[in-house]
Legacy VTK file of the C-alpha trace (Angstrom):
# vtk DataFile Version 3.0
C-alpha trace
ASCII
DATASET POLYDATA
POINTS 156 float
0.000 0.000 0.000
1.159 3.321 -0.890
0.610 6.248 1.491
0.274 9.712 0.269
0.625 13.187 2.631
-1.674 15.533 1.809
-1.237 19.235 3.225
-3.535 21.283 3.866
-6.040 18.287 3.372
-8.819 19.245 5.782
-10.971 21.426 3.870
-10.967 22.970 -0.231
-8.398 21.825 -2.755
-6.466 19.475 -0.372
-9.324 17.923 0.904
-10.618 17.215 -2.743
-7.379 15.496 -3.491
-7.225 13.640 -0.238
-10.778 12.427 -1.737
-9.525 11.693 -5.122
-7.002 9.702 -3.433
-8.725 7.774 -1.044
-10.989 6.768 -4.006
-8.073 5.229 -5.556
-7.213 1.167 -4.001
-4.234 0.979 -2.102
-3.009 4.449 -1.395
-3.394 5.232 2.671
-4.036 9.154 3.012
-2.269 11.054 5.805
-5.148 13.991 6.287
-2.750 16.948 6.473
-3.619 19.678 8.766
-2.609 22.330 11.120
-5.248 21.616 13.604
-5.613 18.081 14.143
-9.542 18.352 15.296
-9.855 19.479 11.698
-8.072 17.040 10.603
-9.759 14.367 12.375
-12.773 15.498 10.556
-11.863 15.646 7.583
-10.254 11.803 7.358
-13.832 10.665 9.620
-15.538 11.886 6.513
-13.695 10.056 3.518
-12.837 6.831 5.831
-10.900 4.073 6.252
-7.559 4.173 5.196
-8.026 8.177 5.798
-5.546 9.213 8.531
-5.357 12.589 10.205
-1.881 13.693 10.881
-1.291 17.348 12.381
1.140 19.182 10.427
2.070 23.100 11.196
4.285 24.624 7.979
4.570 27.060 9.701
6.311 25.810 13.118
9.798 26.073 11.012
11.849 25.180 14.060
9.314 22.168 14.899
8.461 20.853 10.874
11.880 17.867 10.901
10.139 16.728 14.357
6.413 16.834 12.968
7.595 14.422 9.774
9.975 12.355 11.433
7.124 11.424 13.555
4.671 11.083 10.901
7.113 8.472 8.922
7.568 6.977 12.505
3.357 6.294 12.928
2.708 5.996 9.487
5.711 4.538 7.718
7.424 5.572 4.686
5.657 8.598 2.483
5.258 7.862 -1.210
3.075 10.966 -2.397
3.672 14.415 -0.993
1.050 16.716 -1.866
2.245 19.801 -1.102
-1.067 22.058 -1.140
-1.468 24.483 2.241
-0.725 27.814 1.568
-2.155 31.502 3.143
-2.509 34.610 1.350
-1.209 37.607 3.182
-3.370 40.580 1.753
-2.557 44.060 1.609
-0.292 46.493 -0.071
3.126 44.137 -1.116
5.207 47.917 -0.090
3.622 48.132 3.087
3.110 44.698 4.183
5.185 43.747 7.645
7.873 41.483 7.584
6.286 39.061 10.460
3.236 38.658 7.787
6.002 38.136 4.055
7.929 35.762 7.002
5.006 33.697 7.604
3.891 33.193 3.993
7.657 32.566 2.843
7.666 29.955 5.659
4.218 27.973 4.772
4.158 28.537 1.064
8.289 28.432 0.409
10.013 26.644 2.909
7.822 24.434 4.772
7.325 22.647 1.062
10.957 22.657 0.925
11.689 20.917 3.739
9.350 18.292 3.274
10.772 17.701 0.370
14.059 17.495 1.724
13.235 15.457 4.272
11.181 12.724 2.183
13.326 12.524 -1.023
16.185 10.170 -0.038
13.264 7.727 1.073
12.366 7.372 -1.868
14.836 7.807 -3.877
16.311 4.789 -1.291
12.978 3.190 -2.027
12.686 3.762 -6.112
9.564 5.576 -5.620
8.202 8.663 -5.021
5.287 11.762 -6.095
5.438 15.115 -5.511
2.802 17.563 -6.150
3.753 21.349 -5.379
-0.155 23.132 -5.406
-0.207 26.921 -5.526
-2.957 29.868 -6.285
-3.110 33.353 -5.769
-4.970 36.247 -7.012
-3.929 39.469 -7.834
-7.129 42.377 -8.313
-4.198 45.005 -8.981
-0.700 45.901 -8.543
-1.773 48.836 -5.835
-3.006 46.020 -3.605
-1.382 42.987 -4.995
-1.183 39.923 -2.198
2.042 38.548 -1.236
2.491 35.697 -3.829
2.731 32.736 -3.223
6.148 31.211 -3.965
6.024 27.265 -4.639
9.127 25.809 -6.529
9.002 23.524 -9.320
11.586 20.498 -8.456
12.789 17.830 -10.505
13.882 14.674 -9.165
16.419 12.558 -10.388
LINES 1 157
156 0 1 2 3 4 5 6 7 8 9 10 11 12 13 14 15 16 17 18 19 20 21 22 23 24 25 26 27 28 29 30 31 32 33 34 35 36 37 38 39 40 41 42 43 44 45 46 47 48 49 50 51 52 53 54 55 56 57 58 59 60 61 62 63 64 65 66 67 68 69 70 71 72 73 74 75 76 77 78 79 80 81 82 83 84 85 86 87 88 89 90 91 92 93 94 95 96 97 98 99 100 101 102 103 104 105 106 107 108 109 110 111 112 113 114 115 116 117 118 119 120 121 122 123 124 125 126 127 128 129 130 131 132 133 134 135 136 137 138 139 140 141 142 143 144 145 146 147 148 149 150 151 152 153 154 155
């Protein structure tokens, strides 16, 4: 069975892939989420083989502990669906730098490190998915949102 991590899986986009994965036989879903009552929610509704797992992008100094014991309860992670993201409104020249820190760190380098962390697994194991997800919306360049920054990576 292969088990895919979903973030940001307890409600819109994520939770519509978690679904479109759990449909599929033999893929265990790890119901991404920053609160885990959410989560739980969220992986009660689409069922067995639906597993919530809390996961907080944006606890930087916390993120190698939250996966390390994710892989530990859940084993090895062969699809990383990297989908939560926020959207920092306001004015991108007068924004504060707590506010461009936080959506750097859950739409940049949260998805980073998972990725760092869960490559050589399967690389190790010959297999592996990644799916970086990312949206934004932009009304005008006066009040233009913080963007969000997802990378494109290609894997060996």
């Amino acid at each position: 069975m292969r088990t895919a991590l979903i973030t940001g899986a307890n409600r819109g986009i994520g939770l519509a892939i978690a679904a479109g994965l759990h449909r599929l036989a033999g893929i265990k879903v790890l119901v991404g989420s920053r609160r885990h009552a959410e989560g739980e929610k969220a992986a009660k509704a689409l069922g067995e083989n639906a597993v919530p797992v809390q996961l907080d992008l944006s606890e930087s100094e916390n993120l190698s502990r939250q996966v390390n014991s994710i892989v530990d309860k859940h084993g090895a992670v062969d699809i990383l669906v990297n989908n939560a993201g926020v959207l920092e409104s306001g004015n991108l020249l007068d924004i504060g730098r707590d506010k461009l820190n936080h959506s750097l760190q859950v739409n940049f380098l949260g998805p980073l490190e998972l990725i760092r962390q869960l490559v050589p697994g399967m690389n190790t194991r010959g297999y592996g998915r990644i799916v970086n997800v990312s949206s934004g919306w932009v009304p005008s360049p006066r009040d233009c949102p913080v963007p969000l920054l997802t990378p494109s990576v290609r894997l060996r």
